[in-house]
N, C-alpha and C positions, 0 to 999 in steps of 0.2 A: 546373508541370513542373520535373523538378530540375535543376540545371545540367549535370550527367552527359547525363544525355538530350539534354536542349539543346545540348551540345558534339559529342556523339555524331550527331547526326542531321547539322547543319550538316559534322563534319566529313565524312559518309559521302559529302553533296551536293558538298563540293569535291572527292574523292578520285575521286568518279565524273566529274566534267567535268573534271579535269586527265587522266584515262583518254584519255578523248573526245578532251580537244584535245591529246593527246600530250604533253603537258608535265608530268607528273605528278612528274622526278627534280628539275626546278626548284622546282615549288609546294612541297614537301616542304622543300627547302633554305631556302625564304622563311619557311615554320612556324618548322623551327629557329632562324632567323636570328629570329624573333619570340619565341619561348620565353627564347632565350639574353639577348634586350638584355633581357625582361623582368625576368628572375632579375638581372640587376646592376643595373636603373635601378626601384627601389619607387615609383619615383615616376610611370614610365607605368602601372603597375601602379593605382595610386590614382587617376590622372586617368582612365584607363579605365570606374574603378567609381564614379565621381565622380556623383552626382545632380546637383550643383551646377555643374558646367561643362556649358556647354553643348553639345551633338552636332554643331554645324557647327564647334568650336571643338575640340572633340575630331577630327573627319576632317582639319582643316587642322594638327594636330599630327602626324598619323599619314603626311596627305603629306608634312609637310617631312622628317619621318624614315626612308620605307622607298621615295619617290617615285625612280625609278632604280635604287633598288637589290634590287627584286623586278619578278617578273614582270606582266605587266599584268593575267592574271587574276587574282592575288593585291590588287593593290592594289586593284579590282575589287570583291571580292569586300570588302575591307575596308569599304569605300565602303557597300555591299548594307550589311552590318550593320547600321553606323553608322547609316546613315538607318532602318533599322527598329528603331532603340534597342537594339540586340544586342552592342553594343560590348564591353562588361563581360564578355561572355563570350568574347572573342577569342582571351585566352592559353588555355580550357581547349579550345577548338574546337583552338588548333595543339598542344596535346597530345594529343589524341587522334587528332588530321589525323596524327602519326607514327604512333601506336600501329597505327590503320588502315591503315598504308601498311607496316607490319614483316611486318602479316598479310598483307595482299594479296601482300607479295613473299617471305613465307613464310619470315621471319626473325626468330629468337627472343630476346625482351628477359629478360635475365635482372642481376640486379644482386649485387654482392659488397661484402659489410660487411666491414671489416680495420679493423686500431687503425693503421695505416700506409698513406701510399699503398704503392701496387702497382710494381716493376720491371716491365720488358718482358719477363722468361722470365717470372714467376709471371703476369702478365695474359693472357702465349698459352698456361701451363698450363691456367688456368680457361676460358677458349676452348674449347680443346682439350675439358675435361670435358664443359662445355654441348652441345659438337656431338656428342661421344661419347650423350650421353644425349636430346636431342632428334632428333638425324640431322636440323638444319636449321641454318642460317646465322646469325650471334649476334651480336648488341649488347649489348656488355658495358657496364654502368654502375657505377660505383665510387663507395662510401661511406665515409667514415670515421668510426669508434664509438670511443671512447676508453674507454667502458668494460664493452666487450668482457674487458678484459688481455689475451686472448691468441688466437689463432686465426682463423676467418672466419664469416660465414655467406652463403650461396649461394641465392638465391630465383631460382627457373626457372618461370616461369608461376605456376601455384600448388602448386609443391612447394617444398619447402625445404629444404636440409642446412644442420645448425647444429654444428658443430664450433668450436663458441666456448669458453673455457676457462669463462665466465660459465654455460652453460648444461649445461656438465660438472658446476662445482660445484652447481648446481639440481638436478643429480639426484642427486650427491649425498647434498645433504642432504635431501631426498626419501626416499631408500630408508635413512639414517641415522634418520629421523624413524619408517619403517615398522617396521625392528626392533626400535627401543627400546619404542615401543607395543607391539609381541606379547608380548614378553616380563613376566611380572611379577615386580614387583622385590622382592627379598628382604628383610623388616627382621630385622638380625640384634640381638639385645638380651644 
């Protein structure tokens, strides 16, 4: 089974028993809090996917890191994996554990590519746009592309506006490429 599915299925099962036991805005905050230390420490990231360490050594790492500072069915739930060797797949379970939790609360992840971070008016502009065009509630993710040069692009589900100066000149030279082919060329002697 691919890991997609595997992240997906598990997250669906904790999204529906944090429902249940009413704690769903905690479990959701424990994901993040596990996505986020992941992305700075590579190193839970590799002991996670570790064949070589072993899974009681892996759970005793995981308590001394998240033990207090999540909720019990989260650590729980940590625990379930672990011992059924699922561990490895923890980080894409709490990415998807969000992504699940945007939908059930019917808000929309859309992300903006710029050569620059974002000020505070231009990020409530693009806000502003996403809600205009979805009519739903927005989490905004911000990227930055250096070689964009100029402009943004705007992925909203699976649409996309690309007002990038990169992708201006591609048409460009696209439709510069179209006319010089139609035309045939003169040899003057």
């Amino acid at each position: 089974m691919s890991e997609y599915r595997i992240a997906s299925r598990y997250a669906k099962s904790l999204l529906d028993l944090a429902v249940e036991k009413k704690v769903l805005e905690e479990v959701n905050k424990d994901m993040q809090l596990l996505t986020g230390i992941a992305e700075e420490s590579r190193d839970l990231v590799l002991m996670l996917k570790s064949p070589i360490i072993s899974h009681d050594k892996k759970l005793s790492v995981l308590d001394k890191v998240f033990k207090g500072k999540v909720n019990d069915m989260t650590m729980s739930f940590f625990t379930i994996l672990t011992k059924k060797h699922r561990e490895a797949y923890l980080i894409p379970v709490a990415e998807e554990f969000h992504h699940q939790y945007n939908v059930f609360k019917g808000i929309e992840e859309a992300t903006i590519t710029t050569t620059f971070p974002l000020n505070d008016a231009l990020r409530k502009e693009f806000i502003n746009l996403v809600e205009r065009i979805s009519s739903k509630k927005v989490e905004l993710t911000e990227k930055i592309d250096e070689s964009l040069i100029g402009g943004f692009i705007l992925k909203i589900g699976d649409r996309q506006i690309d007002d990038s100066i990169n992708s201006k000149l591609k048409a460009l030279r696209l439709e510069f490429t179209k006319t010089t082919t139609k035309r045939p060329i003169k040899v003057i002697r």
